[in-house]
C-alpha positions in Angstrom: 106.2 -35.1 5.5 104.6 -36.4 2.3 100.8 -35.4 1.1 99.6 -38.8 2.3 100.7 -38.5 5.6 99.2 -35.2 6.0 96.2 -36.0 4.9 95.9 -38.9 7.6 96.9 -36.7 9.8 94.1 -34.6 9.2 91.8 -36.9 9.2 92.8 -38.3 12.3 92.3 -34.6 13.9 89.1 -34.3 12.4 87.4 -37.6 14.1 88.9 -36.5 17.6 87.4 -33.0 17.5 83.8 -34.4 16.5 84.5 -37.1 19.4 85.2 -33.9 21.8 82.3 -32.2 20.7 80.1 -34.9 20.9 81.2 -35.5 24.3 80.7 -32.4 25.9 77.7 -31.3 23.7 75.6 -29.0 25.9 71.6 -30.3 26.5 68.8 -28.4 25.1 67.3 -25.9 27.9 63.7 -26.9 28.6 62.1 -23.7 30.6 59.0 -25.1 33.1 56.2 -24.2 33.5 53.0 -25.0 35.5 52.0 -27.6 32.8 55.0 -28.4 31.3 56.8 -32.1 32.7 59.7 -30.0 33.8 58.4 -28.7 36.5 58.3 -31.8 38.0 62.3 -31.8 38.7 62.6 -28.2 37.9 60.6 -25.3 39.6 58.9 -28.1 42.0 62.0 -28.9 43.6 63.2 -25.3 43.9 59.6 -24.1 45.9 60.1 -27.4 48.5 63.8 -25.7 49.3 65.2 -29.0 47.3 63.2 -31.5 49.3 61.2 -34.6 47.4 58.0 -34.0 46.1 55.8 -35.9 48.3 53.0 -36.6 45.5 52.4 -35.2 41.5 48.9 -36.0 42.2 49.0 -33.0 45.0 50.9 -30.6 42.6 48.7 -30.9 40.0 45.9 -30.2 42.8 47.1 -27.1 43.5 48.0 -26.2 40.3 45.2 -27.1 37.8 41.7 -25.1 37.4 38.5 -27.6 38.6 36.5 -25.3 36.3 38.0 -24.7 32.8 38.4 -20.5 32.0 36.3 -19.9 28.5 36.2 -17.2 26.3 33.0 -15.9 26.2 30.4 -13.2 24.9 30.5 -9.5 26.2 28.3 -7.2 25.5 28.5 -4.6 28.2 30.0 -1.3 27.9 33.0 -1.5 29.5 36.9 -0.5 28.6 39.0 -3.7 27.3 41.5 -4.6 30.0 38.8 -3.9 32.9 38.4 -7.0 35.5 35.0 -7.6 36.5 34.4 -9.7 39.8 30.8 -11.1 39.8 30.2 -12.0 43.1 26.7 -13.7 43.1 28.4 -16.1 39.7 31.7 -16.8 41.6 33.1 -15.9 38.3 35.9 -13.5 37.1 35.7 -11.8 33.7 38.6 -9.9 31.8 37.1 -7.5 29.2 39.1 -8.2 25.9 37.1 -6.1 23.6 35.3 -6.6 20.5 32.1 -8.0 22.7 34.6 -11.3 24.2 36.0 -11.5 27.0 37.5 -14.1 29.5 35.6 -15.8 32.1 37.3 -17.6 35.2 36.1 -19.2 38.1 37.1 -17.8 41.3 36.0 -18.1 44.8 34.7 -14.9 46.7 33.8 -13.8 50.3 32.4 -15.7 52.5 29.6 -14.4 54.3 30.7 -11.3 56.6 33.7 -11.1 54.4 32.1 -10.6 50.8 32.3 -6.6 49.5 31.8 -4.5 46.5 33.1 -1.7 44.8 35.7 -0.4 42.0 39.7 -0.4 42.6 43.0 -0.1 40.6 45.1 -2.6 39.9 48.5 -1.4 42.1 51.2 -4.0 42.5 51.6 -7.5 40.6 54.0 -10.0 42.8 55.1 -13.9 41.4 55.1 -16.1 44.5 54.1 -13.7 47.5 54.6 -13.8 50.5 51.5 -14.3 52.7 51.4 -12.0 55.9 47.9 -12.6 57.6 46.6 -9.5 59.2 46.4 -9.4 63.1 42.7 -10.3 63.1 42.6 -13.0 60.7 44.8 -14.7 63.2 43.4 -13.8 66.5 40.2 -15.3 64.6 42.2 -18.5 63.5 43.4 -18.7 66.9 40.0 -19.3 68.8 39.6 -22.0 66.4 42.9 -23.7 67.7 44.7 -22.8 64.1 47.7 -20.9 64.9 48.9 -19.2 61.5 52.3 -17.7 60.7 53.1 -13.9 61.1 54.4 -14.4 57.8 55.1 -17.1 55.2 57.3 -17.0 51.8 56.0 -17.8 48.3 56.0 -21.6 47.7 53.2 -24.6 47.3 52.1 -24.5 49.9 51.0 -21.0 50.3 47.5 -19.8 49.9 48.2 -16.8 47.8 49.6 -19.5 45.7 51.7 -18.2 42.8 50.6 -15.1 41.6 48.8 -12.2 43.3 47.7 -8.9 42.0 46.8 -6.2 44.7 43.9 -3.8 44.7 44.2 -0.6 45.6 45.5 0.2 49.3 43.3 -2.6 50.5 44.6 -5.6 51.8 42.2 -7.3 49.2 44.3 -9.3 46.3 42.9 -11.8 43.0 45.4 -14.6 43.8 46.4 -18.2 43.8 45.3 -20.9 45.8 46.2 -24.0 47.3 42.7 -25.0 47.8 41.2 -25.2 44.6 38.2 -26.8 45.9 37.2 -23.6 47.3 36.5 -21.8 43.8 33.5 -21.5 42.5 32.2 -21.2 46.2 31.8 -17.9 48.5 35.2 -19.5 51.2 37.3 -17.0 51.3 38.2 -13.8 53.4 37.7 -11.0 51.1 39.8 -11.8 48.5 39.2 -12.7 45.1 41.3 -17.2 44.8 41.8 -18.4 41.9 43.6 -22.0 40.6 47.4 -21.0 40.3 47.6 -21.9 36.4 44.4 -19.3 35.8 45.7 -16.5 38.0 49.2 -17.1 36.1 46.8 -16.3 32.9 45.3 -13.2 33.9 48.5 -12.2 35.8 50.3 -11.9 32.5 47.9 -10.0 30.9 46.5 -7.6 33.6 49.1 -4.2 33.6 49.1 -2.1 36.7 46.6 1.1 36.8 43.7 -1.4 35.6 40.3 -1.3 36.9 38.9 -4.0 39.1 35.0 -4.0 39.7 33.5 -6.6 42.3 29.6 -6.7 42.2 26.8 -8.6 43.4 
């Protein structure tokens, strides 16, 4: 076989193996989150068990915080990493130090429910389940709501997607799927927040930290 021919030859394998690789290049890997478009086909249709979204408009409800978190001006004497609950403010602030710190909106007890006091941060859990206790549906009941003895993580969940458990209580900060409730005293003892907030704090907040509701 002469030079030229080899050389066509080459050349001829050369085009075919960009042609392959073209082909069969691999897509970029976008990773979801609660803001990102992704989720939309991604995580959405993995937490409705691969059933259609019904609506964005009622994702985006459930995920996205009615009252915008701010950093804000500290000036108590507290250790960095604490969580302070402020009951009366319906606000939820994460000492960072150096007189800042971030403030959330959250929703708190309702009245008969609402309580005080200082707790450890004990368990952190992505997408819990919800297990009401024995009461809260005996109470639900005489209102003609029947809940479930126990539900998994998903949308439509009202721990939403992140909870963070205080002490041995069955008090938790969490997610919500009713995000008009914060900024308002509607819950049952636990401290709600919008699911792309608690995702926030969640990721910051370590076990062993110190959680302090107040009036």
């Amino acid at each position: 076989m002469n030079k030229l021919a080899i050389a066509l030859l080459a050349g001829l394998l050369s085009t075919a193996g960009t042609a392959f690789a073209a082909d069969n290049a691999v897509d970029p890997i976008e990773v979801a989150s609660l803001s990102s478009s992704a989720q939309k086909t991604g995580w959405l249709q993995v937490l409705s068990g691969g059933k259609p979204v019904k609506s964005e408009k009622k994702i985006a409800a459930v995920s996205r915080a009615p009252i915008a978190r701010e950093l804000v001006a500290f000036g108590e004497n507290i250790a960095p990493g604490t969580i302070i609950v402020d009951n009366s403010e319906r606000r939820l602030y994460h000492v960072l130090g150096s007189g800042l710190a971030m403030k959330y909106a959250v929703s708190v007890g309702r009245e008969g429910f609402i309580w005080t006091g200082s707790e450890k941060v004990t368990r952190k859990t992505e997408w819990p389940t919800w297990t009401p206790p024995e009461d809260m549906r005996a109470r639900e009941a005489k209102k003609g709501k029947i809940l479930p003895v126990s539900m998994k993580g998903g949308l439509d969940n009202p721990l939403g997607s992140r909870a963070i458990y205080l002490g041995s209580t069955i008090y938790r900060i969490h997610g919500t799927n009713q995000p008009s409730s914060l900024g308002k005293a509607q819950s049952s003892g636990c401290i709600r927040m919008a699911n792309e907030d608690v995702e926030h704090l969640y990721a910051q907040v370590t076990t062993g930290a110190t959680v302090i509701v107040r009036d």
